[in-house]
N, C-alpha and C positions, 0 to 999 in steps of 0.2 A: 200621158192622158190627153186626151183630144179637148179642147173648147170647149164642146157641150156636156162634155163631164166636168168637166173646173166648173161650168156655170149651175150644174145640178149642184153640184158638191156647193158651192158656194149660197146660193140660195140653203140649201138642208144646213148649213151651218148657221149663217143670218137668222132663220125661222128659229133655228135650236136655241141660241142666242136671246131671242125674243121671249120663249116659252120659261126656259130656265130663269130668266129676268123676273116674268112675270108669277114665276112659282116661287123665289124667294121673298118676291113684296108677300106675296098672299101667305107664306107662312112663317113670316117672321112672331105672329100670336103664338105659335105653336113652340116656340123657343124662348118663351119667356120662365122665372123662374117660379115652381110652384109653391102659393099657400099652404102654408103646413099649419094652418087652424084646425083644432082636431074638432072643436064645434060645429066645425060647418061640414067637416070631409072626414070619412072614417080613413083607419091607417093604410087598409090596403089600398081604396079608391087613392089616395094620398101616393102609395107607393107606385099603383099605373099610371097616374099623374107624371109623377118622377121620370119615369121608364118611357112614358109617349115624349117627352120634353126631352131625355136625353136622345131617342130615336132620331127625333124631328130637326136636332142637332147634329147628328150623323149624316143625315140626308140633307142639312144645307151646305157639310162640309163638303159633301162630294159634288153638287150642283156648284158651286165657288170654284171648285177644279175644275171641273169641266167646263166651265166659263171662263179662267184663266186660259185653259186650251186653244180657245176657239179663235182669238186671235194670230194666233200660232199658226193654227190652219190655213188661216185666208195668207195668212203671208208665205208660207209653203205651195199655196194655190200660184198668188203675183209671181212667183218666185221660179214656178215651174218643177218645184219639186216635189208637188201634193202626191200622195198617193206610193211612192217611195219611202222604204224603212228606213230610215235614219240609222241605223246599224249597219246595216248587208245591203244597202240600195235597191236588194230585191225589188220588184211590185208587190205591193200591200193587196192581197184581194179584193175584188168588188164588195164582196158579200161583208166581208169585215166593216170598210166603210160605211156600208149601208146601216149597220150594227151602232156604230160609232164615229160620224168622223172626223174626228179628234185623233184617232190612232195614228201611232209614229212610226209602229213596228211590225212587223210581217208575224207572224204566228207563229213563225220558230224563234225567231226574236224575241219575241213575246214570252213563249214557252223558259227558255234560258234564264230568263231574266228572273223566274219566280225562284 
C-alpha cells in the first residue's frame, strides 16, 4: 500500500478513534441500571427500560473492541503491514477497509473463520 493510502487509512482510523471515544462518554447514561419502582414505571415501560440498557450495553461492548482494534491498525500501518491478512498475507480489499479498518483478514479468511 502506497503512503497516501497509509495516510487516508491513518487519519479514517484517528477520526474513528475520536468518534467512538466520543460515543462512549455520551452514552455511558444509557448503561446505567434501571429503577424497578413500579410507582413511577409501569412493568412493561420497566421491561424496555431493561432491554434499551442491555442493548446500549451490547453496543459499548462492540465500540471498546473496536477501539482496542485501532491501535493495532496504526501499528500494522508504521509496520508496513496494513492492509494484508494476517492469515494468507493476501491483500485485504480496498472496499473492506473502507467498511472497517480495523480488519485483519481477507474475506475468505474471514469467511473460514465463522
Amino acid at each position: 500500500m502506497d503512503n497516501l493510502d497509509s495516510d487516508t487509512f491513518r487519519r479514517a482510523l484517528l477520526d474513528l478513534m475520536t468518534e467512538l471515544t466520543e460515543l462512549e462518554s455520551l452514552s455511558s447514561e444509557a448503561t446505567k441500571p434501571v429503577q424497578l419502582d413500579q410507582s413511577t414505571v409501569g412493568r412493561l415501560s420497566r421491561m424496555d427500560a431493561m432491554q434499551g440498557v442491555e442493548m446500549a450495553k451490547e453496543a459499548s461492548r462492540r465500540r471498546k473492541q473496536q477501539l482496542a482494534r485501532i491501535p493495532l491498525a496504526l501499528e500494522r500501518i508504521a509496520l508496513g503491514s496494513y492492509g494484508r491478512c494476517a492469515l494468507c498475507d493476501e491483500d485485504i480489499v480496498l472496499g473492506r477497509l473502507h467498511i472497517d479498518p480495523t480488519y485483519t483478514r481477507c474475506i475468505n479468511c474471514a469467511d473460514q473463520s465463522v
